[in-house]
C-alpha positions as CSV (number, residue, x, y, z in Angstrom):
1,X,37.8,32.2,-28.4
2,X,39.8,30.3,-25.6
3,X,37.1,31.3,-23.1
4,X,34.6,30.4,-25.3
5,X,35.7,26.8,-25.9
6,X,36.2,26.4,-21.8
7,X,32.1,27.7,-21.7
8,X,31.8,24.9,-24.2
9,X,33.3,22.5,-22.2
10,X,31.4,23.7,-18.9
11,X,28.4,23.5,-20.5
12,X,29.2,19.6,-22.0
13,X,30.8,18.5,-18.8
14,X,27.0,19.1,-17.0
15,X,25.3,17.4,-18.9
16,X,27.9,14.5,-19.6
17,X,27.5,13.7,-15.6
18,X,23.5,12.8,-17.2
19,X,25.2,10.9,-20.0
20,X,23.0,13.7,-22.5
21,X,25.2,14.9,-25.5
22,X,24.0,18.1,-27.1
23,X,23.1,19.9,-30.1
24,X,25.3,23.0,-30.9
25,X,22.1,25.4,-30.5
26,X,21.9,23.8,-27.0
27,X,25.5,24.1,-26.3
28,X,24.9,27.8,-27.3
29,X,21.8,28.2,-24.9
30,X,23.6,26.5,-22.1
31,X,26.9,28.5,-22.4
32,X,27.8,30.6,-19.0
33,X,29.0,33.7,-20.8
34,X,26.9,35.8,-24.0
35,X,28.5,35.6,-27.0
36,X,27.7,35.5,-30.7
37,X,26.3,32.0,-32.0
38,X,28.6,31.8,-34.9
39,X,31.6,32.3,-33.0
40,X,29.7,29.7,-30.7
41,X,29.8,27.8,-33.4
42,X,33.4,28.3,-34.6
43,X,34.9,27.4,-31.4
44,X,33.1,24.0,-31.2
45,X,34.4,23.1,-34.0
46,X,37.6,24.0,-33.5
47,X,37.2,21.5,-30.3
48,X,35.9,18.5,-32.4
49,X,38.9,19.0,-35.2
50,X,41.3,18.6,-32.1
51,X,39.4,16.1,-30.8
52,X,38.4,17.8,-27.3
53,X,34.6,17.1,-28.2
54,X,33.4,14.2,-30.0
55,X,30.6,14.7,-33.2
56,X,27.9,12.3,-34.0
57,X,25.7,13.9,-36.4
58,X,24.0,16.6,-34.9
59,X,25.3,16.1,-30.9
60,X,28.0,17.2,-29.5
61,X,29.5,14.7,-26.2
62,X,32.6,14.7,-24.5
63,X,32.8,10.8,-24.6
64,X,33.9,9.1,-27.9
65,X,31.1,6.7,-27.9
66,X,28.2,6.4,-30.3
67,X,25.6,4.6,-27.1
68,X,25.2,8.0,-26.1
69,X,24.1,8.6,-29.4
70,X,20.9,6.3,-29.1
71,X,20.3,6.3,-26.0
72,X,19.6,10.2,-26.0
73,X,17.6,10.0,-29.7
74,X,15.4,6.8,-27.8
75,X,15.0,9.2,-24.4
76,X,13.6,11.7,-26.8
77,X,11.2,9.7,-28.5
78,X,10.0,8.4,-24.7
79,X,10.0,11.5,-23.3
80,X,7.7,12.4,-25.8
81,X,5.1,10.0,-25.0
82,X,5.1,11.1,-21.4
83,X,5.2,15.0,-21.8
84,X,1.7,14.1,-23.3
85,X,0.8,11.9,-20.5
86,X,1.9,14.4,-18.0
87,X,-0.2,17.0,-19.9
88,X,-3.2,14.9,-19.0
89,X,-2.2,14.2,-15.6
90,X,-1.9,18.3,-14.9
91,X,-5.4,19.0,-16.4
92,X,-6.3,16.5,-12.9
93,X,-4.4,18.1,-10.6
94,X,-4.6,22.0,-11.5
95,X,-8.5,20.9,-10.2
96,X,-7.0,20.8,-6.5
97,X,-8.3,23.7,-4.2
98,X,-5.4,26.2,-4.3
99,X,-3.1,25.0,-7.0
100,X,-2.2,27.9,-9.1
101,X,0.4,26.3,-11.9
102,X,2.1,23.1,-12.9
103,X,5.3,22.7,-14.6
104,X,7.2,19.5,-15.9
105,X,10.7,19.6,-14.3
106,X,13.4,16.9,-14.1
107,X,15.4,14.7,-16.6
108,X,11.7,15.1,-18.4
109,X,12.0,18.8,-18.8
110,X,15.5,18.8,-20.7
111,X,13.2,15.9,-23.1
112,X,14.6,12.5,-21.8
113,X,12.7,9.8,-20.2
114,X,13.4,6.3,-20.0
115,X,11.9,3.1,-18.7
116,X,13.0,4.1,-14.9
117,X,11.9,7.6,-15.1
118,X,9.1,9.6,-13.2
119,X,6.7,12.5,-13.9
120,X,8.4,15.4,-11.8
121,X,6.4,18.4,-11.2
122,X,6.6,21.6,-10.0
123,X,3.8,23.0,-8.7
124,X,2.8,26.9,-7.5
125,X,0.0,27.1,-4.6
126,X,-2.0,29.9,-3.7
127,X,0.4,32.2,-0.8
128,X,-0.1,30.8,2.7
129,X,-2.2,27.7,1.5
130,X,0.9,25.5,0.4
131,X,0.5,22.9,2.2
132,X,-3.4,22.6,2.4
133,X,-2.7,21.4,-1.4
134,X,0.2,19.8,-1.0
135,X,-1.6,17.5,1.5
136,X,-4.7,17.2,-0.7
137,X,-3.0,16.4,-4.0
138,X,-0.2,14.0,-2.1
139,X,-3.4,11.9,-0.2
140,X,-4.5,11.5,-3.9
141,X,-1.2,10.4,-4.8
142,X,-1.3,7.5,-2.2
143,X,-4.2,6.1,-4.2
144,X,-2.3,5.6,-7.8
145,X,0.1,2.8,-6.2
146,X,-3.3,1.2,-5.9
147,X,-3.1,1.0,-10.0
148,X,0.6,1.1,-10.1
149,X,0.7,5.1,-11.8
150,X,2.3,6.4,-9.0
151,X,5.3,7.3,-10.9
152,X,2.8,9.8,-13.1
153,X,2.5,11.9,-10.0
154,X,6.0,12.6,-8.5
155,X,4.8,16.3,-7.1
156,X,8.0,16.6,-5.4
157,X,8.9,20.5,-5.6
158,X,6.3,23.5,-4.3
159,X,6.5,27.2,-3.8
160,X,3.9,29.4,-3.6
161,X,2.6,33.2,-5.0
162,X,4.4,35.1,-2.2
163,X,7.6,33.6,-2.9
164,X,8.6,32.7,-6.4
165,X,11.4,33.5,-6.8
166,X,14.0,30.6,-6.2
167,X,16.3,30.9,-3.1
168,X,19.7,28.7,-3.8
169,X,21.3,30.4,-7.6
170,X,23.4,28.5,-8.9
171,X,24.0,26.9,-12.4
172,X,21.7,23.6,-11.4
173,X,18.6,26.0,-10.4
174,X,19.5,27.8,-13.5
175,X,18.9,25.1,-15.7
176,X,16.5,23.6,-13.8
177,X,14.4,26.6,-14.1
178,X,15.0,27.6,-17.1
179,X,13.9,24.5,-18.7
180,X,10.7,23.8,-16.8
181,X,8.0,23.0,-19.0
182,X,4.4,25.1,-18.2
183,X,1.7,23.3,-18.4
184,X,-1.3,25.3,-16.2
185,X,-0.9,28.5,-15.1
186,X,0.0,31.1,-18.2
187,X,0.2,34.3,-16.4
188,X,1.7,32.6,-13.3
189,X,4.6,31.8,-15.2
190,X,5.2,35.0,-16.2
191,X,5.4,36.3,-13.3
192,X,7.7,33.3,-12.0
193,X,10.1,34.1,-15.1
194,X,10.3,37.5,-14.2
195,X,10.9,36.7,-10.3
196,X,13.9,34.5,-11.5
197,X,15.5,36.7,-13.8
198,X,18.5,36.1,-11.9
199,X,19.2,32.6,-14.1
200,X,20.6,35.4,-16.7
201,X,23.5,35.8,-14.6
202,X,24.3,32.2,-15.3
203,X,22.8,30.9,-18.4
204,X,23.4,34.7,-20.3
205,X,22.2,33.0,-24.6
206,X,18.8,31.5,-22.7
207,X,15.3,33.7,-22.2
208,X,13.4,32.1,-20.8
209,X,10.3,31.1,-22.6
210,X,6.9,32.8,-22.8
211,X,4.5,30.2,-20.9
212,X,3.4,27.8,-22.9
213,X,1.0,26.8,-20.4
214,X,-3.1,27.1,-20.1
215,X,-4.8,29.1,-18.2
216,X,-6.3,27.8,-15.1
217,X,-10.1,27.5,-14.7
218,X,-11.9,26.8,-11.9
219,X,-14.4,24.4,-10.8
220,X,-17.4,25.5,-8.9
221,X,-15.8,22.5,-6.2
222,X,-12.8,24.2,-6.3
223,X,-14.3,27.8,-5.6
224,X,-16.4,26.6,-2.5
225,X,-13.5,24.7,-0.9
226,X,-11.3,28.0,-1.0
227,X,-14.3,30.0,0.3
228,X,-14.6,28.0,3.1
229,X,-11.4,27.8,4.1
230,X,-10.2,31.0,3.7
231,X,-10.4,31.5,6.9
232,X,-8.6,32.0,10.4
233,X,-9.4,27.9,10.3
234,X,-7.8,27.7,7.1
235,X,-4.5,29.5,8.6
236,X,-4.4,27.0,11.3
237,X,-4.9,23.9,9.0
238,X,-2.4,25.1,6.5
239,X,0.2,25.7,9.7
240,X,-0.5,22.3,11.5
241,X,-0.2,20.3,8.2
242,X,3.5,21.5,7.5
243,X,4.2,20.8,11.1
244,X,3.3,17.9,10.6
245,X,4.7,17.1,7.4
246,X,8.2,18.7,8.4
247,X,8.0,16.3,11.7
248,X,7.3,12.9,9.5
249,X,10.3,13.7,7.0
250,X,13.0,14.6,9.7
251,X,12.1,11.6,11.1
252,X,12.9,9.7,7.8
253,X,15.8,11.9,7.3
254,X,17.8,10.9,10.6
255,X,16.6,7.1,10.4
256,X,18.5,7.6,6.9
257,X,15.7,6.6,4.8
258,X,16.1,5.6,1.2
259,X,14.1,6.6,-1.6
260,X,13.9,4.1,-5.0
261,X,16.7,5.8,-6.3
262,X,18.8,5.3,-2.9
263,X,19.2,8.7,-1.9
264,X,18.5,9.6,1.4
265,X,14.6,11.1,2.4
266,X,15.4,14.9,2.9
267,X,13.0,17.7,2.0
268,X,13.2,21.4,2.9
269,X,10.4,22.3,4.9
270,X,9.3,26.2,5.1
271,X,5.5,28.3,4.6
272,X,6.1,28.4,1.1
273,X,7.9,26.0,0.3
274,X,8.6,22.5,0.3
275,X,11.7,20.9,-2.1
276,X,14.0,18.3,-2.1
277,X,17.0,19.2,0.8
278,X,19.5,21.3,-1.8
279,X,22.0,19.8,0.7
280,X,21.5,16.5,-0.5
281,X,21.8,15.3,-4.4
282,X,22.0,19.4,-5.0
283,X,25.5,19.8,-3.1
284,X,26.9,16.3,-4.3
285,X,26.1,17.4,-7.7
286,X,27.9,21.0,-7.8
287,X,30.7,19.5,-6.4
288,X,31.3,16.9,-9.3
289,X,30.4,19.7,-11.4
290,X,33.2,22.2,-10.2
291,X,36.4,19.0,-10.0
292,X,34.9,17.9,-13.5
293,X,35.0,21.9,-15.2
294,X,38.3,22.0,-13.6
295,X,40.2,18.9,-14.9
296,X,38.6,19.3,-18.1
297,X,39.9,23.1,-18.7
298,X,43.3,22.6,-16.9
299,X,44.3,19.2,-19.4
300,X,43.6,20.3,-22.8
301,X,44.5,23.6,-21.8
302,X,47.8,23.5,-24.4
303,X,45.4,21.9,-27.4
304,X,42.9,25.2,-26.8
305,X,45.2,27.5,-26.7
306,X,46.8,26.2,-30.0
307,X,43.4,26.0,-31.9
308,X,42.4,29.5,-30.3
């Protein structure tokens, strides 16, 4: 039970750097090792009667303060709203010539939004024809800060068919995979489940979901503009279009360019795919992860091993 309870704590201790307590069934889904739920269940409490993990109701936090409480029940309730919005927003954008699926990803994916959050989405292109869509949908973007939705259509994260199956594996692309949200795309997603089968290694009590997502159906626009341009044309456009692209953003990336959430403009440029730099808030993040484990497993260390 000892290593169950330092899971336990791994698992609170990522999402605590988000300020997000958790139920005990997520606790259970999120834990790094497979065990059985009631023993799950029997450790946690073991933690909260010594006074390792604080209860409030139904959640679970690290922190002994009930503000956590609300402000994850009010995320829910927004993140609600805009799930539905974003449901809307991908029956648009799954029109765009080579777009294959759409996932919500994000702080919206694990069900919290507040009044600062975007739409993040995850979209899967058609191999070799990335960044033909990405450009399309992206010049469509730059219309919606002419009615101030721009926020609705943060696209920031494509791959496409050839490779879906994500690169860096650790325990943030676990989680961030594992709770995307399909929303166009049903057998795509299966097949991207399957390719990332890895995130079993790390998140061992999660399976991934069936897709939940529609499937996609094309427009007779949509058809014609991928008939054309498949095509030796439509190589060299999709080719001189992430040039382009990888140009603009290294520029912004050594003139240390801020976002609106003042992190520096990075994004990892390749054929297939085109992501926030996993250097960036990626790195900084596993490293606050790892010191934060570590001090939390090493202090109470005496109380766990008592309660064991």
């Amino acid at each position: 039970m000892f290593s169950i309870k330092n899971n336990i704590l791994a698992a609170l201790a990522y999402f605590d750097m988000f300020n997000y307590p958790l139920t005990s069934t997520e606790i259970y889904l999120f834990l790094k090792s497979r065990c059985d739920i009631d023993n799950s269940h029997d450790a946690l409490n073991d933690l909260v009667i010594n006074r390792v993990v604080y209860q409030f109701d139904n959640f679970y936090s690290l922190k002994n303060e009930q503000w956590l409480i609300d402000r994850r029940r009010q995320g829910n309730k927004k993140a609600a709203e805009m799930i539905a919005i974003a449901g809307r927003i991908s029956n648009l954008l799954i029109r765009f010539p080579y777009v294959r699926g759409i996932a919500i990803s994000g702080s919206l994916s694990k069900n919290f939004a507040d009044e600062n959050s975007d739409i993040d989405l995850f979209v899967i292109t058609e191999k070799n024809r990335l960044w033909i869509a990405r450009t399309l949908m992206h010049a469509f973007k730059k219309l919606t800060y002419l009615v101030g939705k721009q926020e609705y259509f943060c696209m920031n994260y494509y791959i496409d068919e050839q490779q879906l199956e994500i690169v860096e594996q650790t325990v943030y692309t676990a989680i961030e995979v594992v709770t995307l949200i399909p929303l166009q795309g049903d057998a795509l997603f299966e097949r991207f489940y399957h390719a990332n089968r890895w995130t079993r290694s790390y998140l061992p009590n999660k399976v991934l979901r069936l897709s939940s997502a529609k499937a996609v159906k094309n427009s007779v626009f949509k058809n014609l503009f991928e008939w054309m341009f498949n095509t030796r044309l439509g190589d060299a456009i999709d080719n001189l279009f992430m040039q382009v692209t990888k140009k603009r953003w290294l520029k912004k990336t050594e003139q240390m360019q801020l976002n609106a959430k003042g992190k520096v403009m990075a994004l990892a440029v390749d054929k297939h795919f085109a992501k926030p730099d996993p250097k960036n808030f990626q790195g900084d993040l596993l490293v606050r992860y790892e010191t934060k484990v570590a001090r939390l497993i090493t202090k109470p260390a005496d109380v766990l091993a008592h309660s064991s």
